[in-house]
C-alpha positions as CSV (number, residue, x, y, z in Angstrom):
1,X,3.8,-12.5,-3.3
2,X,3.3,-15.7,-5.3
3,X,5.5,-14.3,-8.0
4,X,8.4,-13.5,-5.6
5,X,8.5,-17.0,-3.9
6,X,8.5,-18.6,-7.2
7,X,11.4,-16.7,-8.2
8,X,13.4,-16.8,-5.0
9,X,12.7,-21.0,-4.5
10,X,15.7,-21.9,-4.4
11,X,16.9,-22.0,-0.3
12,X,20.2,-20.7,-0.9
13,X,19.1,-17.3,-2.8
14,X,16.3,-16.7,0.0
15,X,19.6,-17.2,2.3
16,X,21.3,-14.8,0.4
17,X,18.6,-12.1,-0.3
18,X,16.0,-12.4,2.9
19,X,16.8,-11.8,6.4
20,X,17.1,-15.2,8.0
21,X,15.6,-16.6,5.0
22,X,12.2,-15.1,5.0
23,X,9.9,-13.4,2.6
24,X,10.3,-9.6,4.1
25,X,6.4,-8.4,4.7
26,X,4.7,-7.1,2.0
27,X,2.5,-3.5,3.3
28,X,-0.4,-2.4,0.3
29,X,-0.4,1.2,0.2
30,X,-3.9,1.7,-1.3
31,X,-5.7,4.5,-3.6
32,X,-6.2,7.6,-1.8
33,X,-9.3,9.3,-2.1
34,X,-8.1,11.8,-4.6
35,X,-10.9,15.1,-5.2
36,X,-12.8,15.0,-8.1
37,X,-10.9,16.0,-10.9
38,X,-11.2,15.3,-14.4
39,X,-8.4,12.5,-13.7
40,X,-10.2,11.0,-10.4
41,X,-14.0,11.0,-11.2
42,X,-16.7,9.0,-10.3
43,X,-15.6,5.7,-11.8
44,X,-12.2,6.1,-10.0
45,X,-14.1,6.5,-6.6
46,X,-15.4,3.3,-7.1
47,X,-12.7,1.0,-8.3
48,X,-10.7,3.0,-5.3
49,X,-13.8,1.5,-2.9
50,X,-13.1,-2.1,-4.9
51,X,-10.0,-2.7,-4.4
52,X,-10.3,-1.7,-0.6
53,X,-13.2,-4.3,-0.4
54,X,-10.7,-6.6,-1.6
55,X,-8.1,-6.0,0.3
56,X,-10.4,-6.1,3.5
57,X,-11.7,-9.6,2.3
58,X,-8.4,-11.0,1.6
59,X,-5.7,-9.8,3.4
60,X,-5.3,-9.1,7.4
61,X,-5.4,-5.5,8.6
62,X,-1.6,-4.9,9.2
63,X,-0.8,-6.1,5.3
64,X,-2.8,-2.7,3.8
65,X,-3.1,1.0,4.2
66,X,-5.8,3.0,3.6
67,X,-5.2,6.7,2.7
68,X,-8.5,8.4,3.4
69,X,-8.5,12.1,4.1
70,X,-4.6,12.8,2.8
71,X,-3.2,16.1,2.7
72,X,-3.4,17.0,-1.6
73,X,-2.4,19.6,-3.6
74,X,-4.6,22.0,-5.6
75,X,-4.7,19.6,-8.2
76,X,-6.4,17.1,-6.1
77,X,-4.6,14.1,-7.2
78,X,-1.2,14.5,-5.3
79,X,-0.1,14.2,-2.1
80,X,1.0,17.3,-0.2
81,X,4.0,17.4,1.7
82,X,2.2,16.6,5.0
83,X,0.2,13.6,3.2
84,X,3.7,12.2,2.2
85,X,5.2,12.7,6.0
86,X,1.7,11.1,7.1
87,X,2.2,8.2,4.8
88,X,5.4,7.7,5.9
89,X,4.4,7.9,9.8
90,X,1.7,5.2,9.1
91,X,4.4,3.0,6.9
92,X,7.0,3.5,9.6
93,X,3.7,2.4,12.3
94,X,3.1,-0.9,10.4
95,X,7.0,-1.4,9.9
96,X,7.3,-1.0,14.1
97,X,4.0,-3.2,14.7
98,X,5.0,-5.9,12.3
């Protein structure tokens, strides 16, 4: 976020780029939690529980979501067609709420 304002200082470009001259919300999609592969192990599971502990300790509720449980394919580290339509419902919840 920090990086954005910095580049978009100037009144007349946040005019020009942002709806009524506003920063547009920023939503985190965070790490799902993959299965166990030789990709997402152990380690992953816990830099994936990290960065949600951040997230929860720095940000409100409606700036982040969490994709537990998702939908995967038999590799276990991508999303399924129904985990991308529930993404998007969840997205399109925050986009609604917000």
């Amino acid at each position: 976020k920090d990086v954005i304002l910095e580049q978009y200082s100037d009144l007349d470009d946040r005019k020009k780029y942002f709806v009524d001259g506003q920063l547009p919300k920023f939503v985190y999609i965070l790490p799902a939690n993959f299965s166990d592969t030789f990709v997402f192990n152990d380690r992953s599971h816990t830099t994936r529980c990290e960065i949600i502990d951040y997230f929860k300790e720095n940000y409100s509720s409606d700036e982040f979501i969490i994709l537990d449980d998702m939908p995967l394919f038999s590799d276990g580290i991508h999303l399924d067609f129904l985990g991308h339509e529930r993404v998007s419902d969840m997205v399109l919840e925050v986009i609604k709420n917000g």
